[in-house]
C-alpha positions as CSV (number, residue, x, y, z in Angstrom):
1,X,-95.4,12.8,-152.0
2,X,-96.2,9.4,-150.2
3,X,-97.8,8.7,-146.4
4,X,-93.9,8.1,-145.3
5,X,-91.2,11.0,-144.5
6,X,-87.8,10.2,-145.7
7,X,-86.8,9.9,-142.1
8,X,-89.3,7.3,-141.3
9,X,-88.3,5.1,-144.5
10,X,-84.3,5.6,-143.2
11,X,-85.8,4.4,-139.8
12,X,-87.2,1.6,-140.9
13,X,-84.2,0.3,-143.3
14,X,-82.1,0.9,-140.4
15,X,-83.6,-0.9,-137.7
16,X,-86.1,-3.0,-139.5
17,X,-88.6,-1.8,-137.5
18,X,-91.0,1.7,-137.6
19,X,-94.7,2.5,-135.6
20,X,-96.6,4.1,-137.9
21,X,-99.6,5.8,-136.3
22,X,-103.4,6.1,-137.4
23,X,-102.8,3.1,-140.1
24,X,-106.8,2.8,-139.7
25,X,-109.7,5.1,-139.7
26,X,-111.8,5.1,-136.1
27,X,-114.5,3.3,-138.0
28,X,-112.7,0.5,-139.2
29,X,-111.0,0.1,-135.9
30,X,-114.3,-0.2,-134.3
31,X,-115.5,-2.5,-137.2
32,X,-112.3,-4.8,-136.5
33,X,-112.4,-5.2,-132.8
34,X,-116.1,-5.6,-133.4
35,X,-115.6,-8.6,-135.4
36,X,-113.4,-10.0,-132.9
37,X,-115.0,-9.8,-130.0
38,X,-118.1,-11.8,-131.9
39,X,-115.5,-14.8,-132.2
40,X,-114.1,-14.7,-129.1
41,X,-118.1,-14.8,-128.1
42,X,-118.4,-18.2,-130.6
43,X,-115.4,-19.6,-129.3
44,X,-117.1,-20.1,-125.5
45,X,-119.1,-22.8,-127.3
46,X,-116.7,-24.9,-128.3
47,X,-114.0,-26.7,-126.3
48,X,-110.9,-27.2,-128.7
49,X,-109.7,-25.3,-132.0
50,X,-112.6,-25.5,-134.5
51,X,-113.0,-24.0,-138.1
52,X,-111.6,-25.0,-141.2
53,X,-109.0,-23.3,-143.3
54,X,-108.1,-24.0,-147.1
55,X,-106.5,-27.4,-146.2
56,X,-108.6,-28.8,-143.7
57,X,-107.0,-27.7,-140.6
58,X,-108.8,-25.2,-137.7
59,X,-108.7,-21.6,-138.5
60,X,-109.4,-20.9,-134.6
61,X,-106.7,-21.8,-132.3
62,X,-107.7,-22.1,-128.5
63,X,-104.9,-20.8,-125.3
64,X,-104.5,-24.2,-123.2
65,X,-107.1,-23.5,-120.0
66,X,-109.5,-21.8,-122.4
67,X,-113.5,-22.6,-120.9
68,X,-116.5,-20.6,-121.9
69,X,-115.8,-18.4,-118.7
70,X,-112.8,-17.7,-119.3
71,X,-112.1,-18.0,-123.2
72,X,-108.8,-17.8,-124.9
73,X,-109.2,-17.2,-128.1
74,X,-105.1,-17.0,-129.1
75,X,-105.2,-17.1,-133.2
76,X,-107.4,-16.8,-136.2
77,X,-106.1,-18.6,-139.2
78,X,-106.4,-16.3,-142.7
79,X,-109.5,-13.7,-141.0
80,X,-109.8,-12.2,-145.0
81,X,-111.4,-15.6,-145.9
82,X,-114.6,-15.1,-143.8
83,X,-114.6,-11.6,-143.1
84,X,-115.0,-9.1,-145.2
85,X,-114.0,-6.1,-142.6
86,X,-110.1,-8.2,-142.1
87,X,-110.4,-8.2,-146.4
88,X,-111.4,-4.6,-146.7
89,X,-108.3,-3.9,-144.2
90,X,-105.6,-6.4,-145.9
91,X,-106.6,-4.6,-149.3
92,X,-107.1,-1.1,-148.4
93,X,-106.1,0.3,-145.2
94,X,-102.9,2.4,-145.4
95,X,-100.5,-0.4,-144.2
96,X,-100.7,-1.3,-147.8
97,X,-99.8,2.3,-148.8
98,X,-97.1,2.1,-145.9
99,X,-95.4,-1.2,-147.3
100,X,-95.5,-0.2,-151.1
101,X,-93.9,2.4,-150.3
102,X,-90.9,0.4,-148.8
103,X,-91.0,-2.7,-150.8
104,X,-92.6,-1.6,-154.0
105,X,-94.5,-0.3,-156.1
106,X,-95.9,-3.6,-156.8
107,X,-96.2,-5.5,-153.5
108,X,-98.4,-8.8,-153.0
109,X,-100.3,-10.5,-150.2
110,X,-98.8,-13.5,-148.2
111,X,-100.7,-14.3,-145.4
112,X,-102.7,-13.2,-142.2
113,X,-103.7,-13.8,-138.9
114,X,-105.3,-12.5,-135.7
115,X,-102.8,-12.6,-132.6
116,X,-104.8,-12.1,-129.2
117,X,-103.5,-12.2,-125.6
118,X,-106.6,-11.9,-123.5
119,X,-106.1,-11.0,-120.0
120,X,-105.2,-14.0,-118.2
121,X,-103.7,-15.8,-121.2
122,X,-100.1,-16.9,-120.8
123,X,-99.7,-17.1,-124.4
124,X,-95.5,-15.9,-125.3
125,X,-94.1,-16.3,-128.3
126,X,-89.9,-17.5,-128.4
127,X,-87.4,-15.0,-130.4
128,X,-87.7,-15.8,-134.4
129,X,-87.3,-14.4,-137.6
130,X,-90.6,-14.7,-140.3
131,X,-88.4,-15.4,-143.3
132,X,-87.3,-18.9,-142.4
133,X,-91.3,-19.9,-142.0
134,X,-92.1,-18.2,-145.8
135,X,-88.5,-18.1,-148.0
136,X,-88.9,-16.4,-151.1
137,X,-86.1,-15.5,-154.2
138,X,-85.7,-11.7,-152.4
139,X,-86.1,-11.1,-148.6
140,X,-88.1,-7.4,-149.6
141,X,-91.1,-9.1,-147.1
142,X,-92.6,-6.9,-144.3
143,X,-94.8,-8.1,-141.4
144,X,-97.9,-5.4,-140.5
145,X,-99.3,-6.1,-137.0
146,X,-101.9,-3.5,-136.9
147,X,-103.0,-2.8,-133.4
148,X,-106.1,-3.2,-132.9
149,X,-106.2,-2.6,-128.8
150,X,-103.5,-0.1,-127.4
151,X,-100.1,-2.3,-126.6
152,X,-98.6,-1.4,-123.3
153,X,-95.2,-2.8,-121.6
154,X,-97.6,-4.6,-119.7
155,X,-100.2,-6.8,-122.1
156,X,-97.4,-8.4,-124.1
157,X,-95.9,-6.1,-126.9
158,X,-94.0,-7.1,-129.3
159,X,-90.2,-7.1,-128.7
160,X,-87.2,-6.7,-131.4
161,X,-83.5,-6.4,-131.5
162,X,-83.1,-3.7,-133.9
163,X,-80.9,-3.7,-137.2
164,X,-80.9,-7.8,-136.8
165,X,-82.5,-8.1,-140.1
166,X,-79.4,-7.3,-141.8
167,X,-77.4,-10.1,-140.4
168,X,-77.6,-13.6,-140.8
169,X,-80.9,-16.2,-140.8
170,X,-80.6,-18.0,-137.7
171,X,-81.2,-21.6,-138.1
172,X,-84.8,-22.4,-136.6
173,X,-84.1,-26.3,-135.8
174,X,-83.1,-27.7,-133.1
175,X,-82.0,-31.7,-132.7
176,X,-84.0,-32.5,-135.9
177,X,-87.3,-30.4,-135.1
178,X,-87.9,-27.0,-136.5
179,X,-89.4,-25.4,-133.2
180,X,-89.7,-22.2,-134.8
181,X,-87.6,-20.4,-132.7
182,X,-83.5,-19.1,-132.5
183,X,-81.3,-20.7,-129.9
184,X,-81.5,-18.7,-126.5
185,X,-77.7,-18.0,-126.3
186,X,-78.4,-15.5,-129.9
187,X,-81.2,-13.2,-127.6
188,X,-79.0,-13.9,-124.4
189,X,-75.8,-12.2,-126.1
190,X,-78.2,-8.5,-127.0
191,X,-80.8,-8.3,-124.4
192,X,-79.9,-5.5,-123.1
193,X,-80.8,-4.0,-127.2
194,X,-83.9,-5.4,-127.2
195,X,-86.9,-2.8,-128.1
196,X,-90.4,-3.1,-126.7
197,X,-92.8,-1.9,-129.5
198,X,-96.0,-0.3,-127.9
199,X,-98.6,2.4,-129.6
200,X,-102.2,3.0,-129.5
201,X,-104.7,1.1,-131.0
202,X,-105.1,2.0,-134.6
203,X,-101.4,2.5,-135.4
204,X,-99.3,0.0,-137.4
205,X,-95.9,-1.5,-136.7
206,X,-93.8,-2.6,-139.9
207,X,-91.1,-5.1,-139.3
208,X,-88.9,-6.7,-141.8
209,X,-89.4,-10.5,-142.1
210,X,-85.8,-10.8,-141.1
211,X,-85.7,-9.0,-138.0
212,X,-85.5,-11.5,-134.6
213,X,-88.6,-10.9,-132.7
214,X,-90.6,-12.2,-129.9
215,X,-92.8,-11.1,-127.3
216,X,-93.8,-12.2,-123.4
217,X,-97.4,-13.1,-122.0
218,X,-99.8,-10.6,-121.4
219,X,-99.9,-9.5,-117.4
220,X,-102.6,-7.1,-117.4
221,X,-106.0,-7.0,-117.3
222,X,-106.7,-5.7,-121.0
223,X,-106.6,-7.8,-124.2
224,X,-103.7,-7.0,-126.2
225,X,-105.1,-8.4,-130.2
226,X,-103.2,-7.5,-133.7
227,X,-104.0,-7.9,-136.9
228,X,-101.1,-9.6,-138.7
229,X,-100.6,-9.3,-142.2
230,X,-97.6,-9.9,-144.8
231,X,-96.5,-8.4,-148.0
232,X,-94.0,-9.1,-150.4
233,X,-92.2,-7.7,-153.4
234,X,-94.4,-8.6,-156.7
235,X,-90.9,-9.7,-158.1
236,X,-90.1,-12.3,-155.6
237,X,-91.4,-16.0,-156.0
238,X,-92.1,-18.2,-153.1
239,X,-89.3,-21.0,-153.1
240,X,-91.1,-23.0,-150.1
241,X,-95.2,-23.8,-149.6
242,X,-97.0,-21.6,-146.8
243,X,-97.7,-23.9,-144.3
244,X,-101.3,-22.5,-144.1
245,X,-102.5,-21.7,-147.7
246,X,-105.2,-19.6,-148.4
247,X,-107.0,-18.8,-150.9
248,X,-106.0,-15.0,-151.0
249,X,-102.3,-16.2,-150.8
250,X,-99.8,-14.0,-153.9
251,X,-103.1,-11.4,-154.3
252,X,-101.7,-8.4,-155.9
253,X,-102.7,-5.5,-153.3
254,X,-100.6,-2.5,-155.3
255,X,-99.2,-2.0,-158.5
256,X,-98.9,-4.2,-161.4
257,X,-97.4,-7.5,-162.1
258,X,-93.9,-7.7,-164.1
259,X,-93.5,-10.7,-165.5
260,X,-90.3,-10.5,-163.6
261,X,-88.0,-12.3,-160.6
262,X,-85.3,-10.8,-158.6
263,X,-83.1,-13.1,-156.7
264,X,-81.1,-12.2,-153.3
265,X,-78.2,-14.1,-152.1
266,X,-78.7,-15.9,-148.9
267,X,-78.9,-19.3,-147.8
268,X,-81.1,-20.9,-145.1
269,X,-82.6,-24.2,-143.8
270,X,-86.5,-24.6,-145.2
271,X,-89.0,-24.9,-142.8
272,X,-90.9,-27.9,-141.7
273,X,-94.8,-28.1,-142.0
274,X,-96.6,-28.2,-138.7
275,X,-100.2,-30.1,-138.4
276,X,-101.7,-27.6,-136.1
277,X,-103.5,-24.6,-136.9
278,X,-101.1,-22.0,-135.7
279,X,-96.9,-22.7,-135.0
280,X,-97.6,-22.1,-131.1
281,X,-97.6,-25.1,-131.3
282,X,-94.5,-25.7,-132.8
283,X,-92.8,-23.7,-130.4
284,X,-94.4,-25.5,-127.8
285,X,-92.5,-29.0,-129.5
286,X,-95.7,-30.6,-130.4
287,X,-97.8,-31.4,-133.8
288,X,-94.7,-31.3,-136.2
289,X,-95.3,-33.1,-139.5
């Protein structure tokens, strides 16, 4: 019997979107925001995005107005690389369990990333899908944001329209740049479906890579951080380059490889590779390669 009921698998292939609760143990929570709060610490000593990731760009991405007093510490590029708590997680929490059993049984490793709104951050992200950044030869990708501090309606939760990963890709260009984001009139026309997604810290919430997706700036006084990892089906093969390799990038996490590729039909416009470190920037309309 696996970690999901049958009703929270139909949930999730319904809406695209399912909160799983106590995806961590208390001790590796603790262990996680532990290691966080030590680089939001470094990062008072430094006054721009520093670090290096596997092709030479900054793995820690500075909020605009960060200063060591009050630091805004918004991204951390690919955490597994130089932590071994964010490896131990990607590898073995239950997410992985969680995701195998919806995508699998073999399921791979795409990317991560720390998302942080610190109190007093006005970091938002605009409405998106995932795929369109990472197109692969099947669309069986899920995006884990693991919680690491309790999201509220008030620090910035993630927000979805649910079921949208079943229709189309939305083109993510607009006059010639890819902003990374859908045109406002496609949100404009369903606000009034859109789902906040809030939980305790610890749980986990699973989203397709289709699903359209943003989420507003944190107005509280507490930190709202995730821990974002993606996983794919073993049998799909990456048609377009991450724009932020690493070197844990196609890891097997579960099962066994098959030798095999399954293709889906669907047909999209491939991203464009950004120069900064993280695609707030892209949103933002600056540092497009």
């Amino acid at each position: 019997m696996g970690l999901l009921t049958q009703e929270q698998t139909d949930s999730f292939w319904r809406d695209g979107v399912l909160i799983v609760e106590n995806a961590v143990s208390p001790e590796q929570l603790a262990d996680l925001r532990a290691e966080f709060t030590c680089w939001v610490e470094e990062s008072r000593k430094h006054e721009s995005d520093y670090g290096e990731t596997l092709d030479g760009r900054p793995r820690f991405d500075l909020q605009p107005g960060h200063s060591a007093d009050t630091p805004g510490l918004r991204r951390v590029q690919s955490p597994e690389e130089v932590s071994d708590v964010f490896a131990r997680t990607m590898r073995n929490a239950a997410t992985v369990d969680f995701c195998a059993e919806l995508i699998g049984p073999g399921i791979r490793f795409h990317h991560g990333k720390v998302n942080s709104k610190l109190p007093g951050t006005a970091t938002q992200v605009k409405w998106h899908q995932d795929f369109p950044f990472e197109p692969m030869t099947n669309d069986d990708m899920i995006t884990a944001l693991l919680f690491i501090d309790d999201v509220t309606l008030e620090n910035g939760p993630l927000e979805v329209l649910p079921g949208t990963h079943k229709g189309p890709i939305h083109s993510h260009w607009h006059d010639g740049v890819f902003t990374g984001a859908v045109d406002d009139e496609i949100i404009d026309a369903q606000r009034d479906k859109i789902v906040k997604c809030t939980g305790k810290a610890g749980s986990v919430c699973l989203m397709h890579a289709n699903l359209l997706h943003g989420s507003a700036p944190n107005l509280s006084d507490k930190p709202r951080t995730l821990y974002i990892a993606t996983y794919y089906a073993e049998d799909a093969i990456e048609l377009s380059p991450y724009h932020l390799p690493s070197t844990l990038t196609h890891e097997l996490v579960r099962g066994e490889a098959s030798g095999r590729v399954r293709c889906t039909p669907y047909e999209m416009e491939l991203p464009a590779v950004p120069k900064a470190t993280s695609f707030f920037a892209q949103q933002e309309g600056a540092d497009m390669g």
